[in-house]
C-alpha positions as CSV (number, residue, x, y, z in Angstrom):
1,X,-46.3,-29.8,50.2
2,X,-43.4,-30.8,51.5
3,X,-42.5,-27.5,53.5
4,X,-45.9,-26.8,54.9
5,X,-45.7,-30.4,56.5
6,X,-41.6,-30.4,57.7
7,X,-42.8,-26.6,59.7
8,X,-46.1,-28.3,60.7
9,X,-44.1,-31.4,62.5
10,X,-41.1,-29.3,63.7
11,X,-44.0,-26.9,65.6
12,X,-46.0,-29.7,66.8
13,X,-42.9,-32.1,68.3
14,X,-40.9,-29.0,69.5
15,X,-43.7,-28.5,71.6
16,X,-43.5,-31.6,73.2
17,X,-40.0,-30.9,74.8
18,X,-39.5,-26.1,74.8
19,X,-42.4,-26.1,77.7
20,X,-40.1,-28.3,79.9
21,X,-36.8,-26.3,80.7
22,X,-39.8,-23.1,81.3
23,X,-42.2,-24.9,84.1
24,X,-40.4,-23.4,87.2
25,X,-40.2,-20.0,85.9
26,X,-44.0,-20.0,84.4
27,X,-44.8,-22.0,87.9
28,X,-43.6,-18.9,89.3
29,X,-45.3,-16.0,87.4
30,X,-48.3,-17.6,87.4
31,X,-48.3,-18.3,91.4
32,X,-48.9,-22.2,91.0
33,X,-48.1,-25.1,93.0
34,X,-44.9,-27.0,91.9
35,X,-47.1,-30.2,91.4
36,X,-49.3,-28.5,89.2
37,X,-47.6,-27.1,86.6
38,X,-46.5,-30.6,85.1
39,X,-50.3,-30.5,84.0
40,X,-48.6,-27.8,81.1
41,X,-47.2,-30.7,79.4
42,X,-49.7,-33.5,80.1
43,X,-52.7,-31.6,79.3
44,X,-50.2,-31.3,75.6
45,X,-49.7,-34.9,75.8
46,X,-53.3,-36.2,76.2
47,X,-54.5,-34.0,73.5
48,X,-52.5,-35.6,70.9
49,X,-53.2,-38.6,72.4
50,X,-57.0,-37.8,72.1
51,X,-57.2,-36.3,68.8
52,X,-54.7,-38.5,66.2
53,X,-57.1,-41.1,66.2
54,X,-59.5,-38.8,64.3
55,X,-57.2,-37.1,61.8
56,X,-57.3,-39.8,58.9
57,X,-61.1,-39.6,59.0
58,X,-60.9,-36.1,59.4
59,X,-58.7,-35.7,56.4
60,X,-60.7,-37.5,54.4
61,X,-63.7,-36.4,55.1
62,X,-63.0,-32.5,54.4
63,X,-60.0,-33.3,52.7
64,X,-56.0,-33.4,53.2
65,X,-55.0,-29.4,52.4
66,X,-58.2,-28.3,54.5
67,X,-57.6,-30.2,57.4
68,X,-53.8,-29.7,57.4
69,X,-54.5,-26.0,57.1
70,X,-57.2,-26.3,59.6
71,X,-54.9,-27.6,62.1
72,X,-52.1,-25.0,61.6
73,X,-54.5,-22.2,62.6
74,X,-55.7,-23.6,65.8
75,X,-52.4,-24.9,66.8
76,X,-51.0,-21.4,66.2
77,X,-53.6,-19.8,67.1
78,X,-53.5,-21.7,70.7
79,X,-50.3,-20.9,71.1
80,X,-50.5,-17.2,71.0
81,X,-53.3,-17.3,73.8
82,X,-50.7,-19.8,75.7
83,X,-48.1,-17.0,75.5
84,X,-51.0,-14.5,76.8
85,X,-52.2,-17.2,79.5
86,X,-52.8,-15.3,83.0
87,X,-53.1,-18.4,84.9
88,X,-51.9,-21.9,85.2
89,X,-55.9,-23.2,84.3
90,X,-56.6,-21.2,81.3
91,X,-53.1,-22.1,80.4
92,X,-53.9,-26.0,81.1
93,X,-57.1,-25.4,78.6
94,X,-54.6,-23.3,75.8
95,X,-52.5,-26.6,75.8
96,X,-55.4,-28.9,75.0
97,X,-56.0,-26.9,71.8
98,X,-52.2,-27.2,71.1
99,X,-52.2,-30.7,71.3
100,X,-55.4,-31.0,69.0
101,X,-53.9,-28.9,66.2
102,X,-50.7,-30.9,66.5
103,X,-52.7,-34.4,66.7
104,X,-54.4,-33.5,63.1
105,X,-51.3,-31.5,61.5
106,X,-49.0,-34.5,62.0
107,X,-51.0,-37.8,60.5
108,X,-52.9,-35.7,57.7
109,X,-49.5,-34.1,56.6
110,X,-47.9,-37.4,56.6
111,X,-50.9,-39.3,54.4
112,X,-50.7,-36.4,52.2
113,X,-47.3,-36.4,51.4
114,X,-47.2,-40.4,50.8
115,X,-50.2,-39.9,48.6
116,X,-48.6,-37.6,46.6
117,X,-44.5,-38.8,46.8
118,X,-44.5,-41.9,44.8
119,X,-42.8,-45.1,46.8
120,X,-39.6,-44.8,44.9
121,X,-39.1,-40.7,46.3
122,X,-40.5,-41.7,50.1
123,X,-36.6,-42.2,51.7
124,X,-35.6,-38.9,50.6
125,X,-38.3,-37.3,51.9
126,X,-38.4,-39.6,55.2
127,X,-34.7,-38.5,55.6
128,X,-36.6,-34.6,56.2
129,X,-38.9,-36.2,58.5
130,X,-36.7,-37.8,60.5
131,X,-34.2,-34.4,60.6
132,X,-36.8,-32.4,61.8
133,X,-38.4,-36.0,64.5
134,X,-35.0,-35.6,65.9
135,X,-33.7,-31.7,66.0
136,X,-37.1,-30.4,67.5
137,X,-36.9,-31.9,70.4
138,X,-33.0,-31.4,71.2
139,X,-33.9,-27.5,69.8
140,X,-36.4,-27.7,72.6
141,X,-34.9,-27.8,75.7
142,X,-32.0,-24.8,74.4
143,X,-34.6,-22.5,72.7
144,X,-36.6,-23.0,76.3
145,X,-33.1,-22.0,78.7
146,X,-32.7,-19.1,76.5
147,X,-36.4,-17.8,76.4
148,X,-36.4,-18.2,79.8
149,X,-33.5,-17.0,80.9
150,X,-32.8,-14.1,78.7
151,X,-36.2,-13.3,77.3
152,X,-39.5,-14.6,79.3
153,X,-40.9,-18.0,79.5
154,X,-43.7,-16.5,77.1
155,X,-41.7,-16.8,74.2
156,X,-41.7,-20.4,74.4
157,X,-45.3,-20.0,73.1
158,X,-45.1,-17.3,71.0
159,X,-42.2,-18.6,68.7
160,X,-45.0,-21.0,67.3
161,X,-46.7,-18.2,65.8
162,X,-44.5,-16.6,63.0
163,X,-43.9,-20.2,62.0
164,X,-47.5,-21.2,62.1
165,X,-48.5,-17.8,60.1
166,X,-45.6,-18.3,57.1
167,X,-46.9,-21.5,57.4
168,X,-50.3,-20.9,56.4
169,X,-49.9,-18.3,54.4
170,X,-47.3,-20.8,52.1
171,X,-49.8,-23.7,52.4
172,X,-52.9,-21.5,50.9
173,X,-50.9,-20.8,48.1
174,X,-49.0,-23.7,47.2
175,X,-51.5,-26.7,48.2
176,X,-53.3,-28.0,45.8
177,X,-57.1,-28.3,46.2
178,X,-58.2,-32.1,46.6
179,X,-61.8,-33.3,46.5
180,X,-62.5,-35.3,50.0
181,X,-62.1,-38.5,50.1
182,X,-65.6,-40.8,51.0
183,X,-64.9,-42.5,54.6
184,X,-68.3,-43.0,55.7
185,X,-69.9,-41.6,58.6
186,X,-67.7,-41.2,62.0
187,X,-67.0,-44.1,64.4
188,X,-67.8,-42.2,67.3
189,X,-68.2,-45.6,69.1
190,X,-64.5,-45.6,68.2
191,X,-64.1,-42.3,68.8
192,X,-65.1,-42.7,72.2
193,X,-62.7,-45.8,72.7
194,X,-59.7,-44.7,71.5
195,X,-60.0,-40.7,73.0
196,X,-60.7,-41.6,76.7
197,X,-58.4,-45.1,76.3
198,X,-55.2,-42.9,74.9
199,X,-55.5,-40.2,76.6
200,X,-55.8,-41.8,79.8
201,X,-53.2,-44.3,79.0
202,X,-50.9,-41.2,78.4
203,X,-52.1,-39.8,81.7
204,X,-50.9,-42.7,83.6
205,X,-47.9,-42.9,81.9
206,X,-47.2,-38.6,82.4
207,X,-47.9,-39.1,86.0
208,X,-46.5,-42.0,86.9
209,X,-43.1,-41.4,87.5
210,X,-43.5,-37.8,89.1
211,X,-47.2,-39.4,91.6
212,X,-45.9,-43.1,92.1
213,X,-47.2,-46.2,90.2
214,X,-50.0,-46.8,92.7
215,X,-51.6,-44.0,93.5
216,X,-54.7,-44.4,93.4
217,X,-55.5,-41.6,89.7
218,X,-52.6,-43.0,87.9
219,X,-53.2,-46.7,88.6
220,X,-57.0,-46.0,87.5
221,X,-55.6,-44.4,84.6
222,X,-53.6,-46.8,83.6
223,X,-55.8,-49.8,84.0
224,X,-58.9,-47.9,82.3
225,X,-56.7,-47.0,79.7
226,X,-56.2,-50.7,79.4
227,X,-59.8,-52.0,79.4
228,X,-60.6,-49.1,76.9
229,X,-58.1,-49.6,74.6
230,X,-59.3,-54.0,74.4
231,X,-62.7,-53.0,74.4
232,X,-61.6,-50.5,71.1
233,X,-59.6,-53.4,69.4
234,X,-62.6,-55.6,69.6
235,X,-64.8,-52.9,68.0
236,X,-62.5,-51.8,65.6
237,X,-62.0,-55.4,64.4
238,X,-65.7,-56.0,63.5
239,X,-66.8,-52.9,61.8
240,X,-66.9,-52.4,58.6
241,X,-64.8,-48.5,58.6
242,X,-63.5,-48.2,61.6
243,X,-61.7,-45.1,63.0
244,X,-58.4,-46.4,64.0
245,X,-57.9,-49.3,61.5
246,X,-56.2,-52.4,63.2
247,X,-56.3,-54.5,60.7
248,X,-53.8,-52.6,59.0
249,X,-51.4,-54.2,61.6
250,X,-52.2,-57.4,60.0
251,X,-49.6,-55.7,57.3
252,X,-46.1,-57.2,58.2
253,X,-44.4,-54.2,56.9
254,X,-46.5,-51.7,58.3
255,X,-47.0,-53.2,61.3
256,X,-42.6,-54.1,61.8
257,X,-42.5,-50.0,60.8
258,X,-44.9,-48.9,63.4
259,X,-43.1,-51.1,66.0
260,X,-39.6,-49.9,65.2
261,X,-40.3,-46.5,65.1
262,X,-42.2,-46.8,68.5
263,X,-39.7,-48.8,69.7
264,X,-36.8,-46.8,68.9
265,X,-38.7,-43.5,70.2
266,X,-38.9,-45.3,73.6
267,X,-35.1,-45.2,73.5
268,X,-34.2,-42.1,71.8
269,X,-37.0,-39.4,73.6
270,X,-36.5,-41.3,76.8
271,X,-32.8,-40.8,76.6
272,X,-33.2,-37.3,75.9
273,X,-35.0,-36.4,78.5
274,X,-32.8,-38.4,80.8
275,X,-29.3,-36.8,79.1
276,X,-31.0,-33.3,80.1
277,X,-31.8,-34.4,83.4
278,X,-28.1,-35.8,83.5
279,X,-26.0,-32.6,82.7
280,X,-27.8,-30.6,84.9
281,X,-28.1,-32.5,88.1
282,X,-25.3,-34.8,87.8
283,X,-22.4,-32.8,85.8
284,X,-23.7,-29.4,87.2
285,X,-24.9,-27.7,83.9
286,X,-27.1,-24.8,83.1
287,X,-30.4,-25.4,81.0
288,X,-29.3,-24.1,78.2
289,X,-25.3,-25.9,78.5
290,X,-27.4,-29.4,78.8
291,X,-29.5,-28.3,76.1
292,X,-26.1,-27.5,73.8
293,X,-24.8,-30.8,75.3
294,X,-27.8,-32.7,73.9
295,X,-27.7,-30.8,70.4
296,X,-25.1,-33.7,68.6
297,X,-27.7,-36.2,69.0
298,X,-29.1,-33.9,66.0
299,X,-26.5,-33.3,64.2
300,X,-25.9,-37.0,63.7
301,X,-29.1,-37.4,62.4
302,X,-28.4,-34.8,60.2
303,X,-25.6,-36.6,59.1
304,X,-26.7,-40.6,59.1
305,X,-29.9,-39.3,57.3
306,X,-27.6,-38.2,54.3
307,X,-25.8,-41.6,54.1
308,X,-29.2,-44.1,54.0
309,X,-31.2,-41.6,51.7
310,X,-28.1,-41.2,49.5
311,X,-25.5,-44.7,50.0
312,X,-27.4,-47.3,52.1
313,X,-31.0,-47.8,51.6
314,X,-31.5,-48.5,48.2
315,X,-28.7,-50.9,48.5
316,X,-28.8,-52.8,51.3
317,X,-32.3,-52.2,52.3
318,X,-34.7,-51.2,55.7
319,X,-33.9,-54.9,57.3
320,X,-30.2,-54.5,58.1
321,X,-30.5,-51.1,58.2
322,X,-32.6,-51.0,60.9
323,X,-31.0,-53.3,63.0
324,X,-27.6,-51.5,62.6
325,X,-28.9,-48.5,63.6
326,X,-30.7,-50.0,67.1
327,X,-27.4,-52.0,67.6
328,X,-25.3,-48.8,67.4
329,X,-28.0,-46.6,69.7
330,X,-27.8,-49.4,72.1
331,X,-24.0,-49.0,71.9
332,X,-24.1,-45.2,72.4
333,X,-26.5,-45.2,75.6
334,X,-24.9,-48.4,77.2
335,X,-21.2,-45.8,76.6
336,X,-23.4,-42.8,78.3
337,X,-24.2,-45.0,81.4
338,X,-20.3,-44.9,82.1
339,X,-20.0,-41.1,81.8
340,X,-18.7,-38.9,85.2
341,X,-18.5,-35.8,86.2
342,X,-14.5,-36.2,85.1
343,X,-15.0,-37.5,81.5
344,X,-13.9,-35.4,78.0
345,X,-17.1,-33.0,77.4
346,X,-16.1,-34.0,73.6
347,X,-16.5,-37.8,74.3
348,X,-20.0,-36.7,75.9
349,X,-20.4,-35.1,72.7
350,X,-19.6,-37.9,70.4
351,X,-21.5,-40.4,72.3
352,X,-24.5,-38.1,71.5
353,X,-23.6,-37.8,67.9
354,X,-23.3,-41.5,67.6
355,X,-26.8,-41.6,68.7
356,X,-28.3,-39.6,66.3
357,X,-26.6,-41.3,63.7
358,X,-28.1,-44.8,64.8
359,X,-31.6,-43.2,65.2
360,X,-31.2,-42.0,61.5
361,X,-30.8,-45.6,60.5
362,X,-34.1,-46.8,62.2
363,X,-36.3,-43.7,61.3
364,X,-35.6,-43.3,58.1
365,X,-36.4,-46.7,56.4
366,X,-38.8,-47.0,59.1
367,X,-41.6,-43.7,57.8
368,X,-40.0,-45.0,54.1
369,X,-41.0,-48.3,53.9
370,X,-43.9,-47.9,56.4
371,X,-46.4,-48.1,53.5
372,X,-45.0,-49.3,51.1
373,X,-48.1,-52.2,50.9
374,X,-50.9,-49.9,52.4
375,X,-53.2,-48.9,49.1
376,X,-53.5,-45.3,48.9
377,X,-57.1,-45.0,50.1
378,X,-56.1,-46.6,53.4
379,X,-53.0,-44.3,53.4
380,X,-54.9,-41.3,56.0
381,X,-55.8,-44.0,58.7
382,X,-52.7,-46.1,58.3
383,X,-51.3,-42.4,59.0
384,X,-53.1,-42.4,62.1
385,X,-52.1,-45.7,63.1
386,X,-48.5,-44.8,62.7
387,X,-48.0,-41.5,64.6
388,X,-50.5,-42.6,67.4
389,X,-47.3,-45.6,67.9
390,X,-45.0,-43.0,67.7
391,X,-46.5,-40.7,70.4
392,X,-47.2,-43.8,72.8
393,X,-43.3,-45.1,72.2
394,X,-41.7,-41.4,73.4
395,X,-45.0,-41.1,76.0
396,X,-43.1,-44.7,77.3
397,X,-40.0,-43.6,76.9
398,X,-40.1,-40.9,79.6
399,X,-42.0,-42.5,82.1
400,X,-39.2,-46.0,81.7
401,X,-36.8,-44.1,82.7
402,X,-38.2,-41.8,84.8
403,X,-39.1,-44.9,86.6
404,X,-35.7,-46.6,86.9
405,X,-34.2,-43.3,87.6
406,X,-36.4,-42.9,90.7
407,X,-36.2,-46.7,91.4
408,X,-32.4,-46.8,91.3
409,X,-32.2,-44.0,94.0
410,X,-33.5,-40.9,92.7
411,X,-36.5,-38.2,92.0
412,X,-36.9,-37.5,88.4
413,X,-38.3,-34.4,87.6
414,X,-37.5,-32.8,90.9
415,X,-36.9,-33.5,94.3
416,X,-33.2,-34.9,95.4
417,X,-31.4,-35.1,92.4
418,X,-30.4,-38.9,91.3
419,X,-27.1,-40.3,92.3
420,X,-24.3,-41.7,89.7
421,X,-25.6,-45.3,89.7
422,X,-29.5,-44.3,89.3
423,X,-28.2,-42.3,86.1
424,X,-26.3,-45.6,85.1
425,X,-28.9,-47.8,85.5
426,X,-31.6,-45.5,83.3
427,X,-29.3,-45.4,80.5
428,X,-28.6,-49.1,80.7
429,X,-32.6,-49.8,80.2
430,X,-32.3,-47.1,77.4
431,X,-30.2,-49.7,75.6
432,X,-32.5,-52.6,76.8
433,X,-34.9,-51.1,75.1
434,X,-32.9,-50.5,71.8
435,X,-31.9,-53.9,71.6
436,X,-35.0,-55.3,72.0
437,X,-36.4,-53.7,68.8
438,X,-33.9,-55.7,67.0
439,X,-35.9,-58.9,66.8
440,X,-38.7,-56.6,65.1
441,X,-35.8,-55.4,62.9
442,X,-35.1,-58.5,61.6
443,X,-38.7,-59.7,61.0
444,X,-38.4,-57.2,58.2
445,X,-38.7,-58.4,54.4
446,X,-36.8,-55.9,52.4
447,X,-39.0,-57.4,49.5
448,X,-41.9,-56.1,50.9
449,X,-40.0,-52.3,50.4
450,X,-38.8,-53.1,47.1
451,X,-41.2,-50.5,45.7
452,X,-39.2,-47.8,47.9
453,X,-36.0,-49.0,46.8
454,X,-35.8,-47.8,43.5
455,X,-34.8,-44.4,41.9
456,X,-37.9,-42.7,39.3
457,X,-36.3,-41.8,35.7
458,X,-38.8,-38.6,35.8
459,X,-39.3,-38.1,39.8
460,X,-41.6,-34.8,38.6
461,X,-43.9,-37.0,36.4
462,X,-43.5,-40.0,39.1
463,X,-45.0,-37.5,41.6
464,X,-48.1,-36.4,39.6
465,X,-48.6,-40.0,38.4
466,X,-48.6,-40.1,42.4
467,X,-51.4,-37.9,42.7
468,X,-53.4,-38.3,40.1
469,X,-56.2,-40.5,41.9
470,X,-57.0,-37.5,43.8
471,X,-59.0,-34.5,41.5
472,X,-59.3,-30.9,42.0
473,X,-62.2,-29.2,42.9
């Protein structure tokens, strides 16, 4: 279970960053205008946006190991006719079935795995999750400068599908068959809501930066996506099963998790983005050296991730943890707003390694203790709830500091490149934002995680005592 879900994430957020370092070449091939090809990785963006809200219900409904397999195929599927795309609008259209298959892979894998992990295994396995949350996207940009450069910016797309086959081909005969779940019938008032509220929201946000705050389709974006989304939390609050359930936020702990992990995915994918944009237009870098310069982030991760899973979290718990972790990221950025074009490559390279060791620290217990008081049959939509938080916090991320950057005196994304103090001032509100996840941090009640906090005598009989509610067809 485990495996199938790690390759479904690591396909669905590497997508999110590979596309990027490929837009002028695929701009190029496929004779479209430079403002149009950003639509590549909006049109990728929206979709999830879209589509998450749906996956617990969907996963319920037809149950977890269809749904999840489901998913796989399309998104794989999509991305071969991506890699075959012939121009930019059938291309556009191939990305909005990514972004579906990636919106249902994601939540459904995650609900199924909590379902079936009992509390006491979830910070092992969140230490995976949170490997693979952070090396997919710094993988992106260097797989992409190599594709392109070497290869073709097709490959980009077409590196989904041998995953996505193993990865089917493992999940149909290793999953276990579950009877579906009974959710009701479909909120498609809810639906409705949270679709065109998200996805515009994410829109706005994708454009923003790149179109100006007030132009007229981003500032209509935005401020439907707004009346939308209150209009959906006034529905969602009165029926009786709604699609994205809001009172779950009502939940201190799942409701600090989802915050923290948003939060902190403002700072981290913001900052990634930036540091690529930083290498290249400020230190004079090629794709593929910012991408390589950008890599420690996961290799810190990797290794913060083996310290709380094995040292930290059972002992001291998600509260100080958490805060540790945002302290030290806001420590790392605020370093990387001092960096010049004379400073040690290796000190770059440390700085980025201390990052990813902080973002280990707020991940981790984060996705662990995340549900540790959500009751298994509420586990699929709290799901939802969660990565929909996620996706908005790295959707924020990027257009923050795309923002300052441009604000501060430069374009992001193009244009004149940024100056010194524009990069300075970006990574400066990258550690704003760290630190101000800390209050969240400390709101936390490492009580309410206790059940995570322990180690299982038996974990194989802990993990089918896990998932014996559920009963095979």
């Amino acid at each position: 279970m485990a495996v199938v879900y790690v390759a479904a994430t690591f396909m669905a957020v590497l997508d999110t960053t590979i596309v990027n370092v490929a837009l002028p070449a695929l701009g190029r091939d496929l004779h479209a205008r430079a403002d149009g090809v950003g639509l590549v990785s909006v049109a990728y963006l929206v979709s999830l946006a879209v589509f998450i809200p749906a996956s617990g219900w969907l996963g319920d409904r037809i149950g977890g190991r269809r749904a999840l397999l489901g998913a796989v195929a399309l998104f794989t599927a999509a991305s071969a006719l991506c890699g075959c795309s012939t121009s930019l609008g059938a291309l556009v259209a191939f990305r909005v079935l990514q972004g579906a298959g990636g919106a249902v892979m994601t939540p459904v894998g995650l609900a199924m795995l909590f379902r079936v992990y009992p509390p006491a295994e979830r910070v092992r396995i969140s230490g995976v999750l949170a490997l693979v949350t952070a090396l997919a996207p710094a993988l992106g940009p260097i797989l992409g400068g190599v594709f392109t450069t070497y290869l073709s910016w097709r490959f980009a797309f077409f590196v989904n599908v041998p995953i996505g086959a193993a990865t089917l081909v493992f999940g149909a005969l290793g999953l276990a068959r579950h009877a579906p779940a009974h959710p009701g019938r479909l909120d498609v008032t809810g639906l409705l809501l949270s679709g065109l509220g998200l996805g515009s929201l994410m829109y706005g946000l994708a454009e923003g930066p790149s179109r100006g705050w007030t132009a007229l389709p981003v500032a209509g974006a935005l401020g439907a996506g707004a009346v939308l989304l209150a209009a959906l939390a006034a529905v969602e609050l009165r029926v009786p099963r709604p699609l994205l359930d809001l009172r779950l936020l009502g939940n201190r702990m799942f409701a600090c998790a989802t915050g923290l992990y948003g939060l902190a995915s403002v700072a981290y994918l913001g900052a990634l983005f930036l540091a690529a944009l930083f290498f290249q237009d400020a230190l004079g870098l090629s794709a593929v050296r910012s991408g390589l310069a950008v890599f420690p982030s996961a290799l810190g991760v990797m290794a913060g991730g083996q310290l709380v899973t094995r040292v930290l979290y059972r002992r001291f718990g998600p509260r100080r943890i958490t805060a540790a972790g945002l302290l030290a990221m806001a420590a790392a950025l605020a370093s990387m707003a001092r960096v010049g074009g004379g400073t040690d490559p290796w000190q770059v390279r440390l700085l980025m390694l201390c990052l990813g060791v902080g973002v280990s620290f707020v991940f981790i217990p984060s996705q662990a203790a995340s549900m540790a008081t959500v009751s298994k049959e509420r586990t699929g939509r709290a799901s939802s709830v969660f990565n929909a938080g996620k996706q908005l916090g790295g959707a924020v991320g990027v257009a923050l500091l795309s923002t300052v950057l441009s604000a501060a005196g430069g374009a992001a994304g193009g244009g004149v490149p940024a100056g010194p103090d524009a990069y300075r001032a970006a990574f400066l509100a990258a550690a704003a934002a760290a630190l101000l996840a800390v209050p969240v941090a400390l709101a936390v009640r490492d009580a309410d995680a206790a059940p995570t906090m322990t180690r299982p005598r038996n974990p194989r009989a802990a993990r089918r005592a896990g998932a014996a509610p559920e009963q095979a067809d």
